[in-house]
DRENNUVEX-811068 format. One record per residue: residue number from 0; residue in one letter; chain; x, y, z of N, C-alpha, C, O in turn. Coordinates in steps of 0.001 Angstrom, whole numbers, always signed. Layout:
N
[atom NUM,'A','A',[X,Y,Z],[X,Y,Z],[X,Y,Z],[X,Y,Z]]
...
END
This chain:
82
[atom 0,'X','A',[-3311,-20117,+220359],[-3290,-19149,+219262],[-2545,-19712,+218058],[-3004,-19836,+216922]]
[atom 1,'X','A',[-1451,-20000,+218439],[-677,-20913,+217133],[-1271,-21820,+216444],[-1229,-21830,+215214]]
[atom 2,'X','A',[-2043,-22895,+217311],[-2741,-23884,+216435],[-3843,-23268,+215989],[-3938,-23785,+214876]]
[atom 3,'X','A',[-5060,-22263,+216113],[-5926,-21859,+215611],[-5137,-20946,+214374],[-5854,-20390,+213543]]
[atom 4,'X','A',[-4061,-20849,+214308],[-3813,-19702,+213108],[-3023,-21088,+211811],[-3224,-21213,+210603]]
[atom 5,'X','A',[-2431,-21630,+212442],[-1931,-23261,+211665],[-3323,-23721,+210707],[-3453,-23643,+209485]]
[atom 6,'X','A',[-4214,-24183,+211654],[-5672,-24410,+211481],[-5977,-24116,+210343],[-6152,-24918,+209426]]
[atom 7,'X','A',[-6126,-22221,+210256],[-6529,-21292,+209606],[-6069,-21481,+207940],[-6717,-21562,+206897]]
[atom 8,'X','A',[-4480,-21508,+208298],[-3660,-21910,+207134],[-3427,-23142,+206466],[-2755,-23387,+205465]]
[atom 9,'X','A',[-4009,-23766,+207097],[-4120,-25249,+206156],[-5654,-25236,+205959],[-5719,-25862,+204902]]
[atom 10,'X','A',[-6664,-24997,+206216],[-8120,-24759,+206132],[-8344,-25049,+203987],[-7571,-24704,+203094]]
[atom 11,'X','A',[-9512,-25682,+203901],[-9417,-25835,+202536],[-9616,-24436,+201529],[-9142,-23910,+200522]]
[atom 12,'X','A',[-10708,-24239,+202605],[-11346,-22760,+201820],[-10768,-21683,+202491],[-10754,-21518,+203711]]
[atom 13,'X','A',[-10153,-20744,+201383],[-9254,-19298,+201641],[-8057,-19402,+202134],[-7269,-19740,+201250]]
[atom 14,'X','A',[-7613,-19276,+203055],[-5978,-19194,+202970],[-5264,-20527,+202887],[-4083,-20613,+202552]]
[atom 15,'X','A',[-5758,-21203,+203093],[-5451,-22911,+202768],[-5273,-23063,+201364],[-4180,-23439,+200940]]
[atom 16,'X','A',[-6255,-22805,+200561],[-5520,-22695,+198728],[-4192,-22000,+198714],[-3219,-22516,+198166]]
[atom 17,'X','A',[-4121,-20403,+199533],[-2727,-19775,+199298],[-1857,-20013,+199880],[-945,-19191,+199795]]
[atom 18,'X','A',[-1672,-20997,+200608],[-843,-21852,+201280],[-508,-23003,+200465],[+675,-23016,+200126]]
[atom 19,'X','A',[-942,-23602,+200212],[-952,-24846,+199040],[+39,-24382,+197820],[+1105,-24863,+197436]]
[atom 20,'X','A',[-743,-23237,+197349],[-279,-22523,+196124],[+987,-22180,+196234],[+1748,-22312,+195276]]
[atom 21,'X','A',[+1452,-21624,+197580],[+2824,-20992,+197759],[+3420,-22063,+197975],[+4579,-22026,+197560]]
[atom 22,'X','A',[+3065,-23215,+198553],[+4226,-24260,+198480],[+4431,-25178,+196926],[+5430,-25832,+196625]]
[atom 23,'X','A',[+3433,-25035,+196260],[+3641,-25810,+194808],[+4750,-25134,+194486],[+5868,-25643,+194401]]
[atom 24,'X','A',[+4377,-23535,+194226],[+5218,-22702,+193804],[+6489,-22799,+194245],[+7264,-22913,+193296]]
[atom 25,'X','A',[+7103,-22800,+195464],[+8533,-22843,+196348],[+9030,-24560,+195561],[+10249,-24642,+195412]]
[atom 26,'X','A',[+8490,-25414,+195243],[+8632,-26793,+194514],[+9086,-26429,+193294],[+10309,-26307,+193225]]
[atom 27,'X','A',[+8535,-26242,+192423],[+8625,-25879,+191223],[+9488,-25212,+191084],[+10410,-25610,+190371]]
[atom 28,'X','A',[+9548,-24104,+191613],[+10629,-22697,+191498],[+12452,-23522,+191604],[+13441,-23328,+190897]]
[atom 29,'X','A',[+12202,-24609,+193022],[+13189,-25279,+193043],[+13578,-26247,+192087],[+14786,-26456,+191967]]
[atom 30,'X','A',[+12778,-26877,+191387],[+12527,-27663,+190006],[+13372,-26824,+188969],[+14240,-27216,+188189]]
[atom 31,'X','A',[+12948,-25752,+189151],[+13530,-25158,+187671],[+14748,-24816,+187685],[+15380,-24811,+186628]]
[atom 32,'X','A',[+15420,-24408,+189050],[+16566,-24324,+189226],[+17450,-25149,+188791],[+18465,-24689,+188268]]
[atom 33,'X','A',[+17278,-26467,+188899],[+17544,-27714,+188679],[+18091,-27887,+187230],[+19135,-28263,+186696]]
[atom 34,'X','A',[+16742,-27378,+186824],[+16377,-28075,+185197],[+17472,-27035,+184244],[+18442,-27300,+183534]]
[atom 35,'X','A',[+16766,-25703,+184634],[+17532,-24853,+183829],[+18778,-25106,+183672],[+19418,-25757,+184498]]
[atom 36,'X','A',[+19330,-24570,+182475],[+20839,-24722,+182327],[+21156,-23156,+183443],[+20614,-22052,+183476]]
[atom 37,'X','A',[+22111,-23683,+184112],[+22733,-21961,+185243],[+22643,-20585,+184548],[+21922,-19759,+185107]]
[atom 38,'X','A',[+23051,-20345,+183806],[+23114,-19151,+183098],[+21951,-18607,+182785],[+21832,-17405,+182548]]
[atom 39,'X','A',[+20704,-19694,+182747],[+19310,-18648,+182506],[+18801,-18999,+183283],[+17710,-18430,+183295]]
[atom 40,'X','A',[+18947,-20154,+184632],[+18206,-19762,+185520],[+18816,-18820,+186656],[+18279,-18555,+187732]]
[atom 41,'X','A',[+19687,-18504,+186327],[+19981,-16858,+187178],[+19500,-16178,+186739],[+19150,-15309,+187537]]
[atom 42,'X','A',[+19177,-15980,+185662],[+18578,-14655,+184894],[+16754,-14732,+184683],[+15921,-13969,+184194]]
[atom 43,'X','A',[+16717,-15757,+185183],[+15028,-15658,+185406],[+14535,-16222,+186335],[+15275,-16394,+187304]]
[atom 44,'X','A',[+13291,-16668,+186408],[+12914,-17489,+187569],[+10911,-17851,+187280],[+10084,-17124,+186730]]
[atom 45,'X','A',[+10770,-18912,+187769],[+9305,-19528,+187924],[+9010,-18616,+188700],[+9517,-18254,+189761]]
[atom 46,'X','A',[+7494,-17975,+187671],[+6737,-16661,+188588],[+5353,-17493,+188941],[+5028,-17273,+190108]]
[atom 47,'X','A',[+4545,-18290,+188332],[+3510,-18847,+188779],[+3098,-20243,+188371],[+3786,-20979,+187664]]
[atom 48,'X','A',[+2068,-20503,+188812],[+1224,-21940,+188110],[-159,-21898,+188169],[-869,-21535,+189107]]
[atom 49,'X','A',[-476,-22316,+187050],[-2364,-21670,+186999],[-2389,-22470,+185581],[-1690,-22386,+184571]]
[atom 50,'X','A',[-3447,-23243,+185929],[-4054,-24081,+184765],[-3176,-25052,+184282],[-3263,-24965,+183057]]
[atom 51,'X','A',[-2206,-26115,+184630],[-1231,-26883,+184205],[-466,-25820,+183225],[-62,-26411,+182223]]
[atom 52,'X','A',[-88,-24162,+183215],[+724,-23220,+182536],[+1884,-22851,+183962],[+1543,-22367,+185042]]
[atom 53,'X','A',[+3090,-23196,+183601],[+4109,-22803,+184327],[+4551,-21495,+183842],[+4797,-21670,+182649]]
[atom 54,'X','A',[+4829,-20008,+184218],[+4796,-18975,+183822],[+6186,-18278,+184565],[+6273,-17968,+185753]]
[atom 55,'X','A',[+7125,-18145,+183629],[+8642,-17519,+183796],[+9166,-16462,+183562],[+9198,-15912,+182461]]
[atom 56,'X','A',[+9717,-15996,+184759],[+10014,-14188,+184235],[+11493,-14256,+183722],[+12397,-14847,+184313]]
[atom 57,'X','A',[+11603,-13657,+182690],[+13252,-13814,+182045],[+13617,-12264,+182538],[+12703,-11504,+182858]]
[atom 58,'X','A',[+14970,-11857,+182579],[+15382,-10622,+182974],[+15385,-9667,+181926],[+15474,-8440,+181941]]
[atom 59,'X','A',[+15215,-10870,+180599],[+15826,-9949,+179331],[+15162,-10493,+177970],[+14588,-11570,+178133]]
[atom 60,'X','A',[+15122,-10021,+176774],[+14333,-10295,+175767],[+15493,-11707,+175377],[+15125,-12874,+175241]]
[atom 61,'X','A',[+16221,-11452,+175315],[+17218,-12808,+175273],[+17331,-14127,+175562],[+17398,-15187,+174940]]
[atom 62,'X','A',[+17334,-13690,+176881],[+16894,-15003,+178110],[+15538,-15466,+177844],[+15281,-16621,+178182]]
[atom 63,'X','A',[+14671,-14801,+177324],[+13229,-15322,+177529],[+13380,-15976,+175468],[+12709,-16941,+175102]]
[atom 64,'X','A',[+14188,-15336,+174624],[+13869,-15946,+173399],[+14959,-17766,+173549],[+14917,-18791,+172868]]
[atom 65,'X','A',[+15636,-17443,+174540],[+16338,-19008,+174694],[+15971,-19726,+175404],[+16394,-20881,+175458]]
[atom 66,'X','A',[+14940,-19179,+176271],[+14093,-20421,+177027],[+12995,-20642,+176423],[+12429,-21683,+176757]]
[atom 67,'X','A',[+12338,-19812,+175392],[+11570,-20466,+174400],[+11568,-21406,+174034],[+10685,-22245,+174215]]
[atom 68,'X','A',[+12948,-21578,+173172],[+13783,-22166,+172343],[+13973,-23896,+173077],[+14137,-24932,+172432]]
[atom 69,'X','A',[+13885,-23753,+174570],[+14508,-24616,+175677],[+12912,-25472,+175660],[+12749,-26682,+175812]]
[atom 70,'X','A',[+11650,-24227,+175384],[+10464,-25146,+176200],[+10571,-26919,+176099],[+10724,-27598,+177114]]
[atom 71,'X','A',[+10470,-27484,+174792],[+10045,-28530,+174761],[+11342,-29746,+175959],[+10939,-30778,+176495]]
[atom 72,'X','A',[+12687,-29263,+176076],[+13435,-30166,+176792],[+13170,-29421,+178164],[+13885,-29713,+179122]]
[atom 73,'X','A',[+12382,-28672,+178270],[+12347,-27920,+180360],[+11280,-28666,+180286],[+11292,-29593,+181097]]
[atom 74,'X','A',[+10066,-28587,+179399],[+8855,-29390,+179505],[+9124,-30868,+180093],[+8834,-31560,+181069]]
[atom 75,'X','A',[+9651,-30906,+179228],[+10172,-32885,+178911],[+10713,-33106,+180547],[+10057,-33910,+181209]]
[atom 76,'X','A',[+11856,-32440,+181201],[+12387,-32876,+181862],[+11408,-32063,+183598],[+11795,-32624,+184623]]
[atom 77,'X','A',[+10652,-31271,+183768],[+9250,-31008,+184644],[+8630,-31994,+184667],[+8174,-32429,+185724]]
[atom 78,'X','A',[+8407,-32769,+183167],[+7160,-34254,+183321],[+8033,-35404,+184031],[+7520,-36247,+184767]]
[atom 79,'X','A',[+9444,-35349,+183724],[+10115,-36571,+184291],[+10194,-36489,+186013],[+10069,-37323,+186910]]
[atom 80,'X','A',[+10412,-35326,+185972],[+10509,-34949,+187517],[+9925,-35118,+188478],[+10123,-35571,+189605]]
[atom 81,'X','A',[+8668,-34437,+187566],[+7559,-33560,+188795],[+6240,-34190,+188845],[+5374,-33748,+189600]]
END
């Protein structure tokens, strides 16, 4: 039963993409932790990835106008990384 449900979850087509997907995501999410300066990555966090667009929830209109502000050095330092 375990290996037919393993199987299942690594399989290319259907839950095998959302398996894939959730581990890019758990990568990345840890990436940003990294990258971010502490103070806004407590206050937000990597919500998805779809289309080479990394997509971040800020807690606050604040946090999200200073990670704006941040894109081009979070960018810069995701390409060095990742």
């Amino acid at each position: 039963m375990a290996d037919s449900l393993q199987n299942l979850l690594e399989a290319a087509e259907g839950t095998g993409k959302v398996l894939a997907h959730a581990k890019l995501l758990g990568k990345l999410a840890a990436l940003y932790q990294q990258i971010a300066p502490p103070h806004l990555g407590q206050a937000s966090a990597l919500a998805n990835y779809k289309s080479g667009m990394i997509l971040i929830h800020a807690s606050s209109g604040a946090v999200a106008t200073k990670l704006r502000q941040l894109a081009p050095t979070l960018i810069d330092e995701f390409l060095k990384r990742g």
